[in-house]
C-alpha positions as a Markdown table, in Angstrom:
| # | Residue | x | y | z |
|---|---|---|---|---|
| 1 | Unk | 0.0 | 0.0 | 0.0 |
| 2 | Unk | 1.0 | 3.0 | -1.1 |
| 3 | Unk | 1.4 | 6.1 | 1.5 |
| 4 | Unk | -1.2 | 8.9 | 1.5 |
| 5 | Unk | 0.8 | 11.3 | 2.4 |
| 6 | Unk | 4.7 | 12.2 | 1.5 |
| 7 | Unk | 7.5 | 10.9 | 3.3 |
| 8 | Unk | 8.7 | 14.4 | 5.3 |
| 9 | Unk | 12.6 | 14.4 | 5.7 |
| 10 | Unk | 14.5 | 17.4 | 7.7 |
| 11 | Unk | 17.8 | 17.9 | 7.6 |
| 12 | Unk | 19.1 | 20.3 | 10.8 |
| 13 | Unk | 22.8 | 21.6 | 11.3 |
| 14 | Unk | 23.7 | 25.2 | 12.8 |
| 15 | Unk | 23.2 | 27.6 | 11.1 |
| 16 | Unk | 20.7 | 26.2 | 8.1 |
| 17 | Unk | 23.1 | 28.3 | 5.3 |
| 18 | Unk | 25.8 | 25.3 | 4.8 |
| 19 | Unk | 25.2 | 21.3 | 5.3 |
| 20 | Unk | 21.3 | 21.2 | 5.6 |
| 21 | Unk | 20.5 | 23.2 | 2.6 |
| 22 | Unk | 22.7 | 20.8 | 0.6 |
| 23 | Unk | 21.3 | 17.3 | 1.7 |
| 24 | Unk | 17.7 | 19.0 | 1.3 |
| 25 | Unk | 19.3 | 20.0 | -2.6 |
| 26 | Unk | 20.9 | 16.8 | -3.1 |
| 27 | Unk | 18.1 | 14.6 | -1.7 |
| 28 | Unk | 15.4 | 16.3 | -3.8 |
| 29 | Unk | 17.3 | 15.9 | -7.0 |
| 30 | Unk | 17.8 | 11.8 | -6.3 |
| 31 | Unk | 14.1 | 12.0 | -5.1 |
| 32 | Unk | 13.1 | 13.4 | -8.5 |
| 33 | Unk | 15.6 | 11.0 | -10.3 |
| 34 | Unk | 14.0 | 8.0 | -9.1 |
| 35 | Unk | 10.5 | 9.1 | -9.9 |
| 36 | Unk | 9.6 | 9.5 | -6.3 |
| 37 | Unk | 9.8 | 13.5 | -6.2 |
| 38 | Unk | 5.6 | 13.6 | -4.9 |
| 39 | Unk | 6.5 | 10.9 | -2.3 |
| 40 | Unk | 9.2 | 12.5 | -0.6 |
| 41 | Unk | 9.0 | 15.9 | 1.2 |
| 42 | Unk | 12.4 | 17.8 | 2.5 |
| 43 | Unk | 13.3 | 20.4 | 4.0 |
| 44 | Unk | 16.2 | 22.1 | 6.4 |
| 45 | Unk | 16.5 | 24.0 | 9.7 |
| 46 | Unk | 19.3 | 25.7 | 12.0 |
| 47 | Unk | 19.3 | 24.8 | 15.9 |
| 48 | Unk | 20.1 | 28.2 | 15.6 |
| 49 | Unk | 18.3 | 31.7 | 14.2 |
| 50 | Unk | 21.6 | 33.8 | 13.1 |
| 51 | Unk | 20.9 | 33.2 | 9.9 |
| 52 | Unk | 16.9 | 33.1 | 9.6 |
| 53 | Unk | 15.7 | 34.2 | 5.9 |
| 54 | Unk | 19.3 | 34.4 | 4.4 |
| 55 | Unk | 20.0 | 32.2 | 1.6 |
| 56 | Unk | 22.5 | 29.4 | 1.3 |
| 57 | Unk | 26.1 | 30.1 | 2.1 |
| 58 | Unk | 27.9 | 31.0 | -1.5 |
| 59 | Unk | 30.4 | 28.4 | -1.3 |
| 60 | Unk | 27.8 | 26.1 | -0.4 |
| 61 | Unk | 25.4 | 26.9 | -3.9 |
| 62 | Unk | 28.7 | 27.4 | -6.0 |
| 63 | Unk | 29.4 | 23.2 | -5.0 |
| 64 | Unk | 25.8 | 22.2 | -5.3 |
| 65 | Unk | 25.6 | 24.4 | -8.9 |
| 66 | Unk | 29.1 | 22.5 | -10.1 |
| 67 | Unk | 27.3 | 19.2 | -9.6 |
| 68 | Unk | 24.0 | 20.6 | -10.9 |
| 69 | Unk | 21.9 | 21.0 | -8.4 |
| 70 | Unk | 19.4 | 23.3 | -7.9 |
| 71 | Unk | 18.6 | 25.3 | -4.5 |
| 72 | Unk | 16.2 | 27.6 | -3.5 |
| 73 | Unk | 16.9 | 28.7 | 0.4 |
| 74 | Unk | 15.7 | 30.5 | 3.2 |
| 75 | Unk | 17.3 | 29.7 | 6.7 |
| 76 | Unk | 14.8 | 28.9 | 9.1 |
| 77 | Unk | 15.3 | 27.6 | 12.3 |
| 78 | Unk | 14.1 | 24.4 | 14.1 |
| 79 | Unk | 11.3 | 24.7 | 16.6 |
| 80 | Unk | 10.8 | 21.6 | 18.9 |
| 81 | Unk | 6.8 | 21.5 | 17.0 |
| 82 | Unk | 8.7 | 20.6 | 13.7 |
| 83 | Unk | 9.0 | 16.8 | 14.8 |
| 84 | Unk | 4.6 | 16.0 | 14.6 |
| 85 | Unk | 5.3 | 17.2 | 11.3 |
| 86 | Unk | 7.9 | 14.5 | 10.3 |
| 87 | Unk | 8.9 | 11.1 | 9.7 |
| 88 | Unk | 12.7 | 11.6 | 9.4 |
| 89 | Unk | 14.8 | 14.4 | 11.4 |
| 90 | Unk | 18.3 | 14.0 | 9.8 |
| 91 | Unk | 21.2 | 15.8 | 12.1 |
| 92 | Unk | 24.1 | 16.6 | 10.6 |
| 93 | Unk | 26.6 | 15.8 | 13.3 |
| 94 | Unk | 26.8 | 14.7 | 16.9 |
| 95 | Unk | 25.9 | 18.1 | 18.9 |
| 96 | Unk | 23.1 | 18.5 | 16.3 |
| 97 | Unk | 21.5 | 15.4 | 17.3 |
| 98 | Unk | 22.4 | 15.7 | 21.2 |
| 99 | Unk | 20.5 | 19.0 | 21.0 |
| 100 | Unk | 17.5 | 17.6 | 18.8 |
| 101 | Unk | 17.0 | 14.3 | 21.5 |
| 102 | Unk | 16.8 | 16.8 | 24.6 |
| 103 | Unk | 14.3 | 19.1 | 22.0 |
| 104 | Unk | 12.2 | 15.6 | 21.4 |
| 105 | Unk | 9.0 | 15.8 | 23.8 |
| 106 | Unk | 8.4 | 11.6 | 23.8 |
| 107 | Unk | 10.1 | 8.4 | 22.8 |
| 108 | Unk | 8.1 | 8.4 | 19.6 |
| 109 | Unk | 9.7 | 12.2 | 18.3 |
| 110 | Unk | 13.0 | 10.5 | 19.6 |
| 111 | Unk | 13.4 | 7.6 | 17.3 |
| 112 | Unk | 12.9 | 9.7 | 14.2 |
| 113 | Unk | 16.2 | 11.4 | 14.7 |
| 114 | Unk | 19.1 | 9.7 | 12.5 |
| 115 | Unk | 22.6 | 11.1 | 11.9 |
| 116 | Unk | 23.1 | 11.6 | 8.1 |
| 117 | Unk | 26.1 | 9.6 | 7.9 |
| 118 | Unk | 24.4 | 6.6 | 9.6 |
| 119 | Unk | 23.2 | 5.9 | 6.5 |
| 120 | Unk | 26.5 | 5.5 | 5.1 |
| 121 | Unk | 27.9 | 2.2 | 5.3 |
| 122 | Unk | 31.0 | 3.4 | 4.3 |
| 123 | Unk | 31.3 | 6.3 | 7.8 |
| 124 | Unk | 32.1 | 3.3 | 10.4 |
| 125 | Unk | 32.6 | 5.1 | 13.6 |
| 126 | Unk | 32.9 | 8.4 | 12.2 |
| 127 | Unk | 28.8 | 10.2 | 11.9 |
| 128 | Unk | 30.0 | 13.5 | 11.5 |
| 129 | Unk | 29.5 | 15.7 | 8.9 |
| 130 | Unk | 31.8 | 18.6 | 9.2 |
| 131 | Unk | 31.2 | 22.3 | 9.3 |
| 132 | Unk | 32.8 | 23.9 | 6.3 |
| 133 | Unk | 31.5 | 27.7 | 7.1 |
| 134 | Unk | 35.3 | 28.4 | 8.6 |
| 135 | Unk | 37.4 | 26.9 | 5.4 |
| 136 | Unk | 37.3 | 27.3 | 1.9 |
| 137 | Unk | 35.8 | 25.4 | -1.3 |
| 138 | Unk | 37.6 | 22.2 | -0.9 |
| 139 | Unk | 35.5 | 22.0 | 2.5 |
| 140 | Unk | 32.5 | 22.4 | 0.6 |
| 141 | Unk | 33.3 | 20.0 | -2.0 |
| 142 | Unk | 34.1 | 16.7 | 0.9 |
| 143 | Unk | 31.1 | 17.8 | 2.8 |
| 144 | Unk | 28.9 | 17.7 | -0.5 |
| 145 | Unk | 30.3 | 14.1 | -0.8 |
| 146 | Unk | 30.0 | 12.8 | 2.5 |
| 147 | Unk | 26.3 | 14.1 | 2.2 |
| 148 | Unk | 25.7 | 12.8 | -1.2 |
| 149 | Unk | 26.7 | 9.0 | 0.3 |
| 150 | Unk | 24.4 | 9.4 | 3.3 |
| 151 | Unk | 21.2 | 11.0 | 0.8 |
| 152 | Unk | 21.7 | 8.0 | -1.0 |
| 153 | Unk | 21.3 | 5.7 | 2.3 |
| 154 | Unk | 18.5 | 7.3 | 3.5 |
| 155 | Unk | 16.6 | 7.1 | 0.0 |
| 156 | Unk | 17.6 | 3.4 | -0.1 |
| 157 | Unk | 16.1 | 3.0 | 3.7 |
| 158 | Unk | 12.9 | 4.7 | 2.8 |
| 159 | Unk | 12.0 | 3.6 | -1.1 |
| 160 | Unk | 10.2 | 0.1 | 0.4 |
| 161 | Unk | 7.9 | 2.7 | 2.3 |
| 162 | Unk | 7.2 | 4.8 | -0.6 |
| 163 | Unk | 6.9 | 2.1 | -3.3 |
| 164 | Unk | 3.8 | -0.6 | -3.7 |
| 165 | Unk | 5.5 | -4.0 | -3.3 |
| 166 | Unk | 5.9 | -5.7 | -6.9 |
């Protein structure tokens, strides 16, 4: 049986202008590839508000351009209400998810909360998708792979809920 409703996925880091922008980019565009675009609905957030209503950090959209994907971005931040409105909170690294399972008002909210890189077989030990805001393009450019490897985890993880059994 097929859902009624889309899939919701949220990605969260800091600040919302860096990592969580390009997972929501990157995981739309694989979404859309594999036909599943009007099952799947993503979004990002910031634990915090510095940002709120700016776009995407330029380094981040020139990376996500040179691989072709598209983003259109306003930082918002994450409020503890977002979780009833989600199946899948994605955190970015450790303190993000620390922060989201203290936000998480029941055990139900709780186990919706993944780190991105969990989805990686390749990570091992290491879940942590690091900040690139205080380096240059090359940071960018690793961050946009380790994220591309965990997008395509978590679409992997969730296609058997979004597709009718054959």
């Amino acid at each position: 049986m097929t859902r009624a409703q889309p899939y919701r996925v949220c990605f969260v880091c800091s600040g919302n202008i860096c990592r969580s922008p390009m997972a929501e980019a990157v995981l739309r565009r694989m979404a859309t590839e594999a036909g599943l675009a009007d099952r799947i609905a993503v979004s990002s957030a910031g634990m915090g508000g510095w940002h709120v209503g700016e776009s995407a950090d330029p380094r981040a959209a020139s990376a996500l351009t040179r691989r072709g994907y598209a983003l259109r971005h306003a930082a918002r931040q994450w409020q503890p209400v977002d979780f009833a409105d989600l199946d899948l909170v994605v955190a970015l690294d450790g303190d993000h998810y620390r922060q989201l399972v203290r936000m998480a008002p029941d055990p139900s909210e709780r186990a919706k909360i993944r780190r991105l890189r969990s989805f990686d077989p390749a990570s091992g030990d290491d879940l942590d998708v690091p900040d690139p805001y205080y380096g240059g393009t090359r940071g960018f450019e690793q961050v946009l792979d380790l994220i591309e490897a965990g997008c395509a985890g978590i679409l992997a993880g969730i296609r058997p809920v979004l597709e009718p059994p054959a």
